[in-house]
C-alpha positions, 0 to 999 in steps of 0.5 A: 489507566486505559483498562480502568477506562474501559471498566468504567465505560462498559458500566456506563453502557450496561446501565444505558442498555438496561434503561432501554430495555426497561423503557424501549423494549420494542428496540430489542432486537436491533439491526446493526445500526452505524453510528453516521458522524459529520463532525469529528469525535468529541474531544473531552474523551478518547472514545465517543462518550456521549451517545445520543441515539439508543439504536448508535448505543446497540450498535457500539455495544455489538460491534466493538471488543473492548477486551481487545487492546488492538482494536483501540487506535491511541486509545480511541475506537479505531473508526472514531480515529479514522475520522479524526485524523480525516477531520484534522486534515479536511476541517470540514464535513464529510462530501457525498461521492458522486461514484465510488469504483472499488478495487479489493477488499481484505480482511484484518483481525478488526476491520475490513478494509476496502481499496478504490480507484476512485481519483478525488475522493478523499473525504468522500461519505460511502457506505460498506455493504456486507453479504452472506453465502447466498448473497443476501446482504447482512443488517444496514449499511456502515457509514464509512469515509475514504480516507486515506485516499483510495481506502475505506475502512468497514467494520466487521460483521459477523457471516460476511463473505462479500463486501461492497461500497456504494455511494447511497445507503441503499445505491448499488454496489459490486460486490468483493470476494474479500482477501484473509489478512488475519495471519499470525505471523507474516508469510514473507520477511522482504517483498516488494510493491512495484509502481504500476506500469503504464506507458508505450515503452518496451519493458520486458527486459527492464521487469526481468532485471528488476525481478531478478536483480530484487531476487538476489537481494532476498526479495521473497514476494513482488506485488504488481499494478498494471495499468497498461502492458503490451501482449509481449511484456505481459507474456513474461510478466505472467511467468512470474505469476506462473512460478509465484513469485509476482501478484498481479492487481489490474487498475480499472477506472472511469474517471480520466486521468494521465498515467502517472496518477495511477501511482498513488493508487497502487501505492494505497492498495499495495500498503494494504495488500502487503499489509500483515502478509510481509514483515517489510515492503520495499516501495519502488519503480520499475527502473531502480534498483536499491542495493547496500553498498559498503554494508556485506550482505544483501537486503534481507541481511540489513532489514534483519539486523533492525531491532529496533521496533521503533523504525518503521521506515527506512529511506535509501537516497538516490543517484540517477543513471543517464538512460538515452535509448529505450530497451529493445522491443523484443528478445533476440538472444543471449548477445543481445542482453549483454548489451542492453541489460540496463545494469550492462548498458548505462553507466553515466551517472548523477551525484548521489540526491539529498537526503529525502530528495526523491528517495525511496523506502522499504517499510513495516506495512503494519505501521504506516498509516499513509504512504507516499511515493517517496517517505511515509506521509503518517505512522499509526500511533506507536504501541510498546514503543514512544513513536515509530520513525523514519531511518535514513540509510548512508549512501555508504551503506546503500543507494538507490541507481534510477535509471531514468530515461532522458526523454520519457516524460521529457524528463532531461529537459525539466530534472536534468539541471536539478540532479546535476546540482549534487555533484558532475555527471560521472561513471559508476557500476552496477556492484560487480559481485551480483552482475554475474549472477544477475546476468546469467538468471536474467538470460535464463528466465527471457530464453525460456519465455521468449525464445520460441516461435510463437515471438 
């Protein structure tokens, strides 16, 4: 049907094309014209089959690959489904940005997508901008929408080695050096977004632990967000970049916001930034700790065992940890982590969480259209399957041990009551066959970058 579909339509086009050479030769050779939508796609077809405008039809014809299945969404152009979904959610028109900051731009098999930090912008009209090697911009700007929140989706153009967003057709924009996401197969099998660190808490150790601990796990990758670091804890946060096994992204922005916004942010740019490079992307913050439970063998062990292409997400519950000091401010040696290790330390601990209740994820990047801070908000639209769905782990199997501080963000006052409502407080442990190791490694890597006289 949909190849049937597309013969048709390219006949459609071909006849329209020939009309306006006939009719309008002045026309040839044309700029790269975007279509520019304030409604949403029309409905009596799955791509757009009315085009009013002869400079929107040589457009269409120059920038879409209709012997591409891939490039379709659900049968729509992609970017005509972007915008649907937009105007499902906004029922409106779109709004013009007062400002766009944007954070990195990468580069898929159909389209660029460019991440922002931008904070209220969903919905909001900008416009990509494409450069060549010498910096010259390439044809006229393509309208685009962000949406989701913090992503903007360019269509390709043939020589561009730079992209930017502006907020006018003709505004300034700062240029990116776009990232190649176009891989054949991904580069890592299980890697790892962390929530951005903000905060006046000291978190060398607790980023040591979760590294190593993740590690251990088969965690292959780990991509970072920083808002706000401490000299110290960035000496051993750059370690790990040092040795490869951490990226690092720097959140940057104009508009005011408290700390805990920046989450939504890194979580919009780490989908993307994961995307295409890792089969699966585990979603979680500096102080948990996933792990399986019953089930013999690590993470990586479980993710491979799915295969099932339909499962596109994967939702551990959660059991709170009691965490009543914060971590030392700096290393003083082997007998101090035997202490304060946070898996050593805390032990009072929560009921497990309901199912969903702030749980956390491991996903396939690739699949998911909208992440949120604790289950996927929409999948794209399924392809050999019927749907991608959401599987949710047994705390038989694994778990998630949060260990949340009592006082930051005066969490105990305000949560404590609603995690005791899944069962008494009582003691649990960190598993026993990975502490040792997890000790030993953890003690390695803070002797190595701290035990010197520079701290």
């Amino acid at each position: 049907m949909q190849r049937t579909y597309q013969f048709i339509l390219i006949t459609i086009l071909l006849l329209l094309v020939f009309d306006i050479f006939l009719n309008k030769p002045e026309l040839f050779p044309s700029s790269r014209i975007s279509p520019c939508y304030s409604e949403p796609p029309p409905a009596s077809g799955k791509l757009n089959s009315t085009i009013e405008k002869s400079e929107d039809l040589l457009n269409v014809l120059s920038t879409m690959d209709l012997s591409n299945q891939t490039y379709f969404i659900d049968g729509f152009d992609r970017f005509d489904w972007y915008r649907s979904q937009l105007f499902k959610q906004t029922k409106g028109r779109s709004k013009r940005a007062s400002n766009i900051s944007t954070l990195f731009a990468y580069e898929f098999e159909h389209e660029i997508t460019v991440t922002t930090t931008s904070w209220n912008r969903m919905g909001h009209r900008v416009y990509c901008r494409y450069l060549d090697d010498n910096n010259v911009e390439i044809g006229i700007p393509f309208e685009s929408l962000t949406y989701p929140e913090y992503i903007a989706s360019c269509k390709k153009r043939e020589g561009t080695r730079k992209i930017g967003l502006s907020v006018e057709r003709d505004g300034d924009f700062v240029p990116l050096p776009i990232i190649d996401r176009m891989l054949k197969k991904p580069k890592y099998e299980l890697s790892m977004c962390i929530a951005s660190i903000y905060g006046d808490e000291p978190k060398w150790l607790m980023f040591i632990e979760l590294i190593e601990h993740y590690k251990l796990q088969g965690v292959q990758h780990f991509y970072l967000h920083i808002h706000h670091a401490s000299e110290y804890d960035m000496a051993v946060i750059n370690d790990y970049v040092r040795t490869g096994e951490v990226e690092v992204h720097y959140l940057i922005e104009r508009d005011m916001r408290t700390d805990d916004h920046w989450q939504m942010v890194s979580i919009a740019d780490c989908l993307i930034w994961s995307r295409g490079e890792t089969k699966w992307t585990i979603f979680a913050d500096l102080d948990e700790r996933i792990y399986m439970t019953n089930y013999t063998g690590t993470i990586l062990d479980y993710v491979r065992d799915i295969k099932n292409e339909s499962i596109a997400s994967i939702q551990f519950r959660q059991q709170w940890i009691m965490k009543t000091e914060l971590t030392p401010p700096k290393y003083e040696g082997d007998g101090q982590l035997d202490k304060w290790m946070p898996t050593r330390r805390w032990h009072n601990s929560s009921g497990i969480g309901s199912p969903g209740h702030t749980a956390k994820c491991i996903v396939d990047t690739s699949k998911v259209f909208i992440m949120f801070v604790h289950y996927v908000t929409q999948f794209f639209p399924a392809t050999n399957v019927s749907e991608y769905v959401q599987m949710r782990v047994d705390p038989e199997e694994g778990l998630v041990r949060h260990y949340r501080d009592l006082s930051l963000g005066d969490w105990g006052r305000i949560w404590l009551n609603t995690t005791l409502q899944f069962g008494a407080l009582r003691n649990t442990d960190y598993p026993s066959e990975f502490l040792g190791k997890l000790t030993e490694n953890v003690k390695r890597r803070a002797k190595y970058v701290y035990d010197n006289y520079y701290y």
